[in-house]
N, C-alpha and C positions, 0 to 999 in steps of 0.2 A: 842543348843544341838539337834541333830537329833535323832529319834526312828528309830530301825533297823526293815524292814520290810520283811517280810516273803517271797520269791522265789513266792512259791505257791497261794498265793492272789492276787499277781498282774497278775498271769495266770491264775487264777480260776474266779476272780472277786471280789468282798469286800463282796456282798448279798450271798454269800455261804459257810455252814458252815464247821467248819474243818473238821467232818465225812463225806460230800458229795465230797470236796476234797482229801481225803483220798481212798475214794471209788475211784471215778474218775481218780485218780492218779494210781493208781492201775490196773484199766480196761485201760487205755493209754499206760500203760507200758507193760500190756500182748498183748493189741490190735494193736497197731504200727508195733511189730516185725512180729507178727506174719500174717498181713496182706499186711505187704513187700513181706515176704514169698510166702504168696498165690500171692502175683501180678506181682511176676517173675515167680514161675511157670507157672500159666495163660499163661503168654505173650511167655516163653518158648514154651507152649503146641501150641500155636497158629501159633510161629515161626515154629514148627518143622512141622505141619499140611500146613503151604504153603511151608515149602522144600518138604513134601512126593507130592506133588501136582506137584509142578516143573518135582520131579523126574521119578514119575510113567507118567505123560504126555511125557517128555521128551523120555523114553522109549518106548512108542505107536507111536510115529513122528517117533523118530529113523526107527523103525521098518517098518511101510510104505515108509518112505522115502527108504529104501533099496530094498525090493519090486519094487518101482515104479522104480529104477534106474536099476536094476535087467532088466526087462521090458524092456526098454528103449534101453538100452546094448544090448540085443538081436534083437532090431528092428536094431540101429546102423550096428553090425555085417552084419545082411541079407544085407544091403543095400549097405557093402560097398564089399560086394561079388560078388554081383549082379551087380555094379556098374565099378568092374572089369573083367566082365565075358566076356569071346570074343565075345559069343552071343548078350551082349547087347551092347560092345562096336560098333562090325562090321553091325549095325542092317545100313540097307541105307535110303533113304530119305522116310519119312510119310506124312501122311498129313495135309494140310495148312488148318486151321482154320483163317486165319486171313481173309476173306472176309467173305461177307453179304452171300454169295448163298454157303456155305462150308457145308451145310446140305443136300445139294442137289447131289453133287460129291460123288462117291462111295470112301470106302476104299485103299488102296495101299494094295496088297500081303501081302508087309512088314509090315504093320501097323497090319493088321489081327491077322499074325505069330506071332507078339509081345503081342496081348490083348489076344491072347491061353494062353502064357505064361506066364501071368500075371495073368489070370485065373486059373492055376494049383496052382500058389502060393498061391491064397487067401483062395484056398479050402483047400491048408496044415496048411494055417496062417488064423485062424476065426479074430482076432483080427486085420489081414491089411482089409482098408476098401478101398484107393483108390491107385494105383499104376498109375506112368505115368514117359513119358520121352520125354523133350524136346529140342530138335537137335540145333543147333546154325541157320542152314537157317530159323527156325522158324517152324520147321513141327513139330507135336506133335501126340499124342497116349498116350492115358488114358485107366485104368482099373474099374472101370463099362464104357463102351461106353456112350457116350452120340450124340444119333444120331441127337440132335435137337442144339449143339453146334456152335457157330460162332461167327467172331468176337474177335475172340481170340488168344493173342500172350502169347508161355509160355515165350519167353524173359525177359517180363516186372512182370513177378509173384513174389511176395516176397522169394520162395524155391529157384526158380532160381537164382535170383540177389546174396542170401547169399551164396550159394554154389558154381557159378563162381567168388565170391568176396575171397573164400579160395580153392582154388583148392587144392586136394591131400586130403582135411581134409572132413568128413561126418561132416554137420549141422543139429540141428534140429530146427524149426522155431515153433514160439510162439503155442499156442491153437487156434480153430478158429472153429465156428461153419459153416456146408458146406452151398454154399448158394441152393443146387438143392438135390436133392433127389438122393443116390446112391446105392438107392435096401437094406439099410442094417438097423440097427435101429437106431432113432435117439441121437447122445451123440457128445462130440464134439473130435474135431479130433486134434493132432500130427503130426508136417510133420516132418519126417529125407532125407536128402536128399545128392547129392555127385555128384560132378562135372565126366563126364567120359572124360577117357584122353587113345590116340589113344598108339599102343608102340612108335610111331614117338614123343610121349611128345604132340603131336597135344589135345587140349579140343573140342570136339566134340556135349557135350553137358550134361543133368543132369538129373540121376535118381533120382527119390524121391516117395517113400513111406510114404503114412497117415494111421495111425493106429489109433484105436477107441480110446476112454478115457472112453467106460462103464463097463469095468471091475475094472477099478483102480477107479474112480467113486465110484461105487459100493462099494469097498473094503474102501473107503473113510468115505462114509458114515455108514458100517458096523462096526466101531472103537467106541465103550463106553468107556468114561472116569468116571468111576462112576456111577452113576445111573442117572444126569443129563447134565454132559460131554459131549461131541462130538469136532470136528475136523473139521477148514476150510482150503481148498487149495486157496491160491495166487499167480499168477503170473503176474509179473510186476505191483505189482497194481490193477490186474483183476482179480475177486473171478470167480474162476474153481466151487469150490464145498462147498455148505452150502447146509447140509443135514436139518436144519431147515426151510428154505426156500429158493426152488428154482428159486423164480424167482431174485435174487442178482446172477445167472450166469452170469458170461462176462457183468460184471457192475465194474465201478469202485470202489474200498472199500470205500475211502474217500467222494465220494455221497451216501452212502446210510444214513446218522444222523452222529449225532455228538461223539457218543459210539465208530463207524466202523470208522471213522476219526481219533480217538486218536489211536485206533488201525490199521491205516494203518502208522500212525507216530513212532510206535513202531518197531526198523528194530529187533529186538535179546532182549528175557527177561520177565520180568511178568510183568504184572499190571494188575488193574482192570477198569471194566467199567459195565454201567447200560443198561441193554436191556428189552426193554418192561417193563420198572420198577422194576427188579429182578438184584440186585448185581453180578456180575459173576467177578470170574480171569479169569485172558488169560496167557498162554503161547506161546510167538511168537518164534518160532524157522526158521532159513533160509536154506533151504539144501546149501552146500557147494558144490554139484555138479550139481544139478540140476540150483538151483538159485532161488527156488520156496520157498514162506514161506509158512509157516504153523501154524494155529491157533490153538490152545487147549484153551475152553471156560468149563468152570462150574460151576454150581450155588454156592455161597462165602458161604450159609449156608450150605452145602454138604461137603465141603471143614471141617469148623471150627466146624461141627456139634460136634466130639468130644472135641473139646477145647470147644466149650457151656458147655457139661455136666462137664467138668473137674471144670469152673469156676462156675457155680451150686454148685457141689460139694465141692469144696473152701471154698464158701462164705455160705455154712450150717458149714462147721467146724469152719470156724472163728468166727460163733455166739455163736457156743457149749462154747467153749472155752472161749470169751470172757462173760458168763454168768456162767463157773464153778471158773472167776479169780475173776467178780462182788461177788459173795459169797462169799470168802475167805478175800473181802475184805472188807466188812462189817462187818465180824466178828470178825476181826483183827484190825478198824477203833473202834469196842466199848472198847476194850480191852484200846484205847488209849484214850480215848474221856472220860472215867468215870472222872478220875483224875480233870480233866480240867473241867469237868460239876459241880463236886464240889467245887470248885474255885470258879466258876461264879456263883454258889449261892449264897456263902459267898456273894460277891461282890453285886448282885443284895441284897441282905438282909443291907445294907452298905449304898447303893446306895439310897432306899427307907426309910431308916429311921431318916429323917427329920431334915440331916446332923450331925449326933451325929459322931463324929471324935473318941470320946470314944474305940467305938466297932472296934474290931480287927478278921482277919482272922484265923479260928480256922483248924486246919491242921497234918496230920498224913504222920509217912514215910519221908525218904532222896530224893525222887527223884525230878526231875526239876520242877513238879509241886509245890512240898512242899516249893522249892527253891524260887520257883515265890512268895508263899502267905505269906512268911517269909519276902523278900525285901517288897511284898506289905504293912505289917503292918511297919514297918521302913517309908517307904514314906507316910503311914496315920501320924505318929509321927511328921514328918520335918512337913507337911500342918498345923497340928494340932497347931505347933509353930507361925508356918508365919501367919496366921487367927488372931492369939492372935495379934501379930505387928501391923494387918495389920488394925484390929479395934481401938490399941491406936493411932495410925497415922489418921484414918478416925475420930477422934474425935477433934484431933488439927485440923486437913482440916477444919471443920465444922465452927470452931471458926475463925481461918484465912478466911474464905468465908463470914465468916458474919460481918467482919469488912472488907473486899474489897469493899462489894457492898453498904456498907454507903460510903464510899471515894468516888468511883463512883457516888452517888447519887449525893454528896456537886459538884463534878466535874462537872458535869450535871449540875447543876444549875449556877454553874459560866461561864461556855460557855457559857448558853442560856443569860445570862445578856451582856457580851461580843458580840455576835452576835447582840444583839438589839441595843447597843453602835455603834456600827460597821456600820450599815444600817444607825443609824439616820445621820452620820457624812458624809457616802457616799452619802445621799439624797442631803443635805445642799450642799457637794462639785459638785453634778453634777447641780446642780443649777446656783453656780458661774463660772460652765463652759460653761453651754449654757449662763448666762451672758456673758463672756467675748466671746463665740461665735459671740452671735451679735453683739459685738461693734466692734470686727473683721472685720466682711462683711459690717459694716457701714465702717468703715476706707476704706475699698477697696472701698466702692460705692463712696466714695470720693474722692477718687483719681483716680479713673477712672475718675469723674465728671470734675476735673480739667485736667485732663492729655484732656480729651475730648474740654474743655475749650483754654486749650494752641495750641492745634492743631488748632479750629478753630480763633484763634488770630494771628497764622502766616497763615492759610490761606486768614484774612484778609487784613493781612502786603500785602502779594504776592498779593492782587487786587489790591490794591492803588498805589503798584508802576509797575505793569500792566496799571493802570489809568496816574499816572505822564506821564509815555513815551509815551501814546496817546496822551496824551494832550499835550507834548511838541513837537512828530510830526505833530499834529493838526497846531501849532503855526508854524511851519517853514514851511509847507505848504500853510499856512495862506501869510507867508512873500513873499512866493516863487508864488501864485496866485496874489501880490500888485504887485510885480516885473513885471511878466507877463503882468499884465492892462494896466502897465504906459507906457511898450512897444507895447503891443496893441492901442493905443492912439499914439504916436510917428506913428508906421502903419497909422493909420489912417489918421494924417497928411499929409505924402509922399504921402498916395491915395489920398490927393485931391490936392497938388498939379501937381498929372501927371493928374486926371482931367481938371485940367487946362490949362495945357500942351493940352489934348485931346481937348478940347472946341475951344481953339485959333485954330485950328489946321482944325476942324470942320467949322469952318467960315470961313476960307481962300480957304478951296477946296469948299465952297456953293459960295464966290465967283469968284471963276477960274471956278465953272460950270455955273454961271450965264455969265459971258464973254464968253464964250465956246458958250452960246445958243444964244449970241448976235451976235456972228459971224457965225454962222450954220447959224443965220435969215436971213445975209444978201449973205450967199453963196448961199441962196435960194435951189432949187431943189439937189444940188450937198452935200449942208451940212445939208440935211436933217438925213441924220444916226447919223452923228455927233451931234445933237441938240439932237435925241434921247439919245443916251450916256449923254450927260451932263444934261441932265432930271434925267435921273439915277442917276448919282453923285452926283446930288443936294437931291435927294430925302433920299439919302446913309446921306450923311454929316449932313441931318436935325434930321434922326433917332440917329445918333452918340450923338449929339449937347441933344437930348432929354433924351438919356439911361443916358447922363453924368450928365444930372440936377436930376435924380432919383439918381443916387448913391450919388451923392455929399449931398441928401437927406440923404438917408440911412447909411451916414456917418457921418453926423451931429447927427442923433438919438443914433448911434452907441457910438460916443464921449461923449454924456451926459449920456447914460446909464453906459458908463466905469465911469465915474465920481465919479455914484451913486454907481457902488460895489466896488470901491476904498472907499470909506469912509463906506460904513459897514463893509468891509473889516479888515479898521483900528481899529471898533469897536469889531469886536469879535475876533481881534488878541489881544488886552488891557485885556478884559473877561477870555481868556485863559489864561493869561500871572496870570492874577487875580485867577483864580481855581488852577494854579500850584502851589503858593504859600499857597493856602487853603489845597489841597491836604498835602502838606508838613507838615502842622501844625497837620493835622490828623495821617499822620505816626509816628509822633513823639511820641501822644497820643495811638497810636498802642504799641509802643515801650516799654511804662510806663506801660500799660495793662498787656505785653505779660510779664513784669519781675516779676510784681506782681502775676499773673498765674504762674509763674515759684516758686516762692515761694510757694504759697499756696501747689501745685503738688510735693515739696519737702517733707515738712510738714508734709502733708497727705502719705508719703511713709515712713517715719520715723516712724508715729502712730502707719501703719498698719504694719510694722515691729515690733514693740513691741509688738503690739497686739498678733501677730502670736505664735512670743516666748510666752507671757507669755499663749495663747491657749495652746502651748507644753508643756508648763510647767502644767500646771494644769491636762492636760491628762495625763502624767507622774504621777502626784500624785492621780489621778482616778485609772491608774493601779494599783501603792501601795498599796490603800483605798478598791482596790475590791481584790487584793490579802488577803489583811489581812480579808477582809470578806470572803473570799473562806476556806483561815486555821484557823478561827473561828469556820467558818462552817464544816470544817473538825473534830476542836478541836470536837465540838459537837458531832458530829456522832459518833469518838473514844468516848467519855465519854458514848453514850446510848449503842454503841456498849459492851464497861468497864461493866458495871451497867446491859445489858444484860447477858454477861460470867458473871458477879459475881454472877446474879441470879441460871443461869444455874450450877454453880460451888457448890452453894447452895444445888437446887434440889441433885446434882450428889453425895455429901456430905452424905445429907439425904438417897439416895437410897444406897451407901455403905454401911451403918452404917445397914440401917434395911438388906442387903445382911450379913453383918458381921452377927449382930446378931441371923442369923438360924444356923449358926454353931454352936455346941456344942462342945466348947473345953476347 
């Protein structure tokens, strides 16, 4: 069930009471409208004080601007009179200024005639300051003379160029201050000027008239806008006339700060800007025939000075008013607030009397407050009932809490005997699991031990019959060196019979050289070479006969030393023959070795497979064994956590019971 809550409280706040929101509500509701009021009119008053600003400036520019065009108009006219006058169209050639020594050549007739007549005009006209005309050959005449002139081509002068650039039409060329002194005062000058055209339609050349700008100047500067108002001339950009300071002549507007900048970007309209730290509006107006702007400036507090006093005056009446609606509203706030104060006594009398449900709201009159203290005692009534329940209920609680937390206790103590169960069986079984751990890694160390065993039994298999086939090419080697001897011996024979062959052979040439030296002897002188020769041959045949009895030596040694390694020969061919058969008896014994290793390494792989399993299996029943310790241990914790809430359920029991009993009902 939700309570409805009051508009006014949750925009007042909860800490304020119903007469200061009543107040409040009251001064909000007169002070809101009423200060709408005043903040359009304000803003009215201050609207309407920059349109009269607009408009009275707007009317002072008007007004000069027609003035200065006025002006202007009548110089236009003179010039294009004058311009057409047969005197100055038929004037003949002047003088040439355009060389260095043109100061030194006197005047032409012509030129003379012209600056008389240019001189009557300026004394009719105060306002023309310089007159002049320059001829297309380039000869000129100026009105002040200037006898120190040269140098000088009017062809190339800005009057000129614009005025032969529209023939038939008078121009007037920008402002410009002179650069030479022309007898008159110093302000800046206006050229109007007008191409002259012969009746032949021939252009001949261009008068042009400068007339001063200190009158208009003047008339510039004499314009109040107010009592801190004033008026700036612009053209093209370039301030003509600021009566506040002169030296922003013929300056550009947009250089002089950043005030004159916003205000040269304004072409038409108000706005405002800060000068020397003083707020000022401007009204920029453009003449439409000149082409000149025009500023209107003045101070923003001059301007809204009465919209100041208006909003003064506002904001004293808005207070009157909202301090004659504050009293009306407080007094109107108690009228409502009594009722309801006597409520909240009753209530606070209720409140502090030491819960007696008994005592009722005592109340006078039909209206919503009576309404309020009437439901009030109805809702003491329903409490007054629920109190009663709510203590027979808190009595059973008490009773049901005091047999939970005996449950819990018994329960507590049968976990904690179950946990100590639990632990001694888990001890025991991690014992029988590091036993069967070790006999584990002994089964592996033993079978590795054999598997190590069996390896080096066939690596000893693999030397012995590495060994057989040495020793059986030993022995055919053996055969294959008897072979060899006996055919070395057989050699040996043939060598001595070709030495015998050699021998015989050797004594027959010892005696064909001893015949030879017999017959030399008796050829005497004649077979004396020949007796030499067969000295030779004898000496040849005796060396042969010698070498032959040394091998026939060396070959007798040779034949008994074969003799002698043919019979060791035969002896350690027998020996080998004898190890191959030893050898064999050992492979055999390799053989026997290697299957009983082979057994054992089976064995031992069987073991340590069982071992392994029954290691899984035991660690499988360790998981079990520590599960069932973990939800022992849990059992436990829920039991003291039990036997905790039953305690707590107890106290909670107890403090209801003593909460029920301060009610009186």
């Amino acid at each position: 069930m939700k309570l409805a809550v009051c508009p006014s409280s949750l925009f007042m706040g909860f800490t304020m009471k119903i007469k200061n929101k009543l107040v409040l509500t009251f001064v909000l509701v007169a002070f809101i409208p009423v200060s709408l009021v005043a903040a359009v009119s304000v803003t009215n008053t201050r609207t309407l004080a920059a349109d009269q600003f607009m408009d009275g400036s707007t009317r002072e520019i008007r007004q000069i601007d027609g003035n200065i065009r006025q002006f202007f108009e009548a110089s236009l006219q003179n010039v294009d009179q004058m311009a057409t006058d047969p005197v100055y169209v038929s004037v003949g050639a002047l003088k040439n200024y355009q060389t260095g020594d043109a100061a030194s050549r006197p005047l032409p007739p012509a030129a003379q005639q012209l600056i008389e007549r240019f001189a009557h005009y300026g004394a009719a006209h105060p306002s023309a300051a310089i007159l002049s005309i320059g001829l297309e050959d380039g000869s000129y005449a100026k009105w002040p003379d200037d006898p120190q002139l040269a140098n000088y081509d009017p062809r190339s002068r800005p009057w000129y160029k614009a005025a032969m650039a529209s023939p038939g039409k008078t121009v007037r060329t920008p402002a410009f201050y002179p650069a030479y002194d022309y007898g008159k005062e110093d302000a800046a000058l206006v050229g109007t000027a007008r191409a002259m055209i012969t009746s032949d339609g021939i252009v001949k050349g261009v008068l042009a008239v400068n007339v001063s700008l200190k009158n208009l100047t003047e008339l510039v500067k004499s314009i109040k806008l107010g009592e801190s108002g004033y008026v700036m001339l612009i053209e093209d950009g370039v301030v003509l006339v600021d009566p506040r300071d002169t030296t922003h002549s013929f300056k550009p507007l947009k250089d002089l700060g950043e005030a004159y900048a916003k205000l040269a970007a304004t072409p038409q309209g108000s706005t405002e800007v800060e000068l020397n730290g003083i707020p000022y509006m401007a009204n920029v107006w453009t003449s439409p025939d000149l082409g000149w702007r025009y500023i209107g400036l003045i101070e923003r507090s001059e301007v809204m000075s009465a919209a100041t006093r208006m909003t003064y005056l506002t904001a004293l009446i808005v207070g009157g008013l909202t301090v004659i609606f504050a009293l009306v509203a407080v007094a109107f706030s108690k009228s409502i607030v009594k009722p309801i104060s006597q409520v909240s006594t009753g209530l606070q009398s209720i409140a502090q009397g030491e819960g007696d449900l008994r005592r009722e709201l005592e109340f006078q009159g039909n209206d919503e407050t009576a309404e309020l203290a009437g439901w009030f005692n109805k809702f003491l009534t329903a409490i007054r009932q629920l109190i009663q329940h709510i203590g027979a209920a808190s009595s059973n609680l008490q009773n049901a809490s005091r047999v939970n937390s005996e449950v819990a206790n018994n329960m507590n103590e049968a976990a904690g005997r179950q946990r100590e169960a639990v632990e001694l069986v888990s001890t025991a079984f991690n014992e029988m699991v590091a036993t069967a751990n070790e006999v584990a890694r002994s089964c592996s160390g033993a079978a590795e031990s054999a598997e190590n065993g069996h390896r080096r039994v066939a690596e000893g298999k693999q030397q012995i019959e590495i060994t057989t086939d040495n020793v059986n090419r030993l022995g055919r080697r053996l055969t294959e060196s008897s072979q060899s001897m006996t055919e070395l011996e057989a050699g040996s024979r043939s060598i001595n019979q070709i030495l015998g062959t050699i021998r015989a052979i050797a004594e027959q040439t010892n005696l064909l050289a001893l015949n030879a030296a017999i017959e030399a002897a008796r050829a005497g002188d004649q077979g004396r070479g020949f007796a030499v020769v067969a000295d030779e041959v004898r000496a040849l045949a005796k060396r042969t006969s010698d070498s032959t009895g040394e091998i026939e030596q060396l070959l007798g040694a040779l034949g008994s030393k074969t003799q002698e390694v043919m019979g060791k020969m035969g002896s350690c061919l027998e020996l080998s023959r004898a190890s191959v058969s030893s050898i064999e008896s050992t492979r055999d014994s390799f053989e026997g070795i290697q299957l009983s290793v082979n057994e054992i390494r089976d064995q031992n792989l069987q073991i340590s497979a069982a071992a392994e399993e029954q290691h899984s299996v035991a660690e499988e029943i360790n998981r079990h064994i520590q599960q069932i310790y973990d939800e022992a241990r849990l059992v436990e914790s829920l039991a003291n956590s039990a036997q905790d809430d039953s305690g707590k359920l107890s106290s909670l029991s107890d403090e209801l019971n003593g909460l029920v009993g301060r009610f009186k009902s």
